[in-house]
N, C-alpha and C positions, 0 to 999 in steps of 0.2 A: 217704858221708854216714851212716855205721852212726852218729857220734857227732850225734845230730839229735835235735829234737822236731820234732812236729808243729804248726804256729801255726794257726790257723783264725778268723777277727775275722767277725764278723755282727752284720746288726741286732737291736734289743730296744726294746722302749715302755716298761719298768718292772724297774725294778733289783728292786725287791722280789718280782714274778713269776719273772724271770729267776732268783732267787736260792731260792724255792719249788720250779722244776722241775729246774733243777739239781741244786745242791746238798741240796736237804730230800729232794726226790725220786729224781736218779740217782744220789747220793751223790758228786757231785764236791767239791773244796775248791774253795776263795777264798785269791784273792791280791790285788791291789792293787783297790779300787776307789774310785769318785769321783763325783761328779753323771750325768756321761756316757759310766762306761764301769766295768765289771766284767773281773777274769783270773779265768780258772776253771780248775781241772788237771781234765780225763778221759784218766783209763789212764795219767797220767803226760805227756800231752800240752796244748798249754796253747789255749784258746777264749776270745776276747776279748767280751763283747758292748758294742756302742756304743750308745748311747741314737739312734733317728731319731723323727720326729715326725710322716713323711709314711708313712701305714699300708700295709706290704705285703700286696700284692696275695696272696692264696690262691689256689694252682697247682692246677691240671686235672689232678691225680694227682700222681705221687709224682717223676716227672724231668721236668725237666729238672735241678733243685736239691736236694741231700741233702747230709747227713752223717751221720756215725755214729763207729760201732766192729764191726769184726771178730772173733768174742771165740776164743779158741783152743781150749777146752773149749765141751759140749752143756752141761755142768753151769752153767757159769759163765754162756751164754747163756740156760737156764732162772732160773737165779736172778733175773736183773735184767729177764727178763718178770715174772715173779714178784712182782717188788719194785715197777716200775711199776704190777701192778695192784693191789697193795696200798697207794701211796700215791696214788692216783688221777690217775694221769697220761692224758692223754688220748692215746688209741693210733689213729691214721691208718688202721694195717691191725693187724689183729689178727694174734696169732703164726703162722706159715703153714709148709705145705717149698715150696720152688721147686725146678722143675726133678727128681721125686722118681724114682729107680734111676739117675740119670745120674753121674757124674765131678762135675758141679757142683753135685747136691743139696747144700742148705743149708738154714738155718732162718733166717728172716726176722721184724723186726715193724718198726711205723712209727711214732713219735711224733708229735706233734706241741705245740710250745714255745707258750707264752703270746704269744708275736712272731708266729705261722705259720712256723716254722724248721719244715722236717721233718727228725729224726733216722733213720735206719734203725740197726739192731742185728742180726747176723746172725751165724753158726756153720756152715762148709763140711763136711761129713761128711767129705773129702778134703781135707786141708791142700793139696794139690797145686793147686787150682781155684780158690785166692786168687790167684797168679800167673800158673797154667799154664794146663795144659788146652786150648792152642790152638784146639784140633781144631772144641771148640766153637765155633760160632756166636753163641750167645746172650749181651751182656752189655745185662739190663735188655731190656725189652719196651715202648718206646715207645705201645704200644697200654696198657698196666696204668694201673692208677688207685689 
């Protein structure tokens, strides 16, 4: 499946919010959209939002529901902290390390979408701990908020 994108479709109340946090703010594009439904490209992967009308629920921390991106470079996961606090996006958890001297130290932050979609955005200090790293235990802390 090397030749693949990623699809990801979720809820939205307001194309014109959705089209604020996104694209004004994480700098995605725009592809097809309609009364009830936005294509948005991030990293080259493609996020549908559908218009619903019945308000989702706001989650007791950060899982059981996320998305994101993994960003491959510190640099490039700095900039788009960066860039979020510069266009006033609303951040869930502020930029953090998890997990810090381990195999799976990463840098972490959390958005949150005009819908209540939570984004995560993170950076592995060990490319190896995106996939591997078995040995650990740790994926996510059901106890975190």
């Amino acid at each position: 499946m090397r030749n693949s994108l990623f699809h990801l479709a979720f809820p939205i109340h307001d194309i014109k919010e959705t089209i604020r946090f996104y694209v004004d703010g994480l700098g995605c594009t725009v592809g097809r959209r309609s009364q009830q439904a936005i294509t948005l490209g991030l990293a080259g992967h493609q996020l549908v939002g559908h218009m619903v009308t019945e308000e989702i629920p706001a989650q007791k921390g950060i899982y059981p529901r996320h998305f994101g991106l993994v960003l491959l470079s510190q640099e490039d996961w700095q900039a788009l902290a960066d860039r979020a606090k510069a266009k006033d996006l609303s951040f869930y958890q502020q930029p953090r390390v998890r997990f810090p001297g381990t195999r799976i130290e990463h840098r972490t932050f959390f958005l949150e979408d005009p819908s209540r979609n939570l984004l995560e955005f993170k950076h592995y200090t060990h490319e190896s701990a995106i996939f591997g790293e078995q040995e650990y235990g740790q994926v996510g802390d059901m106890g975190e908020v």
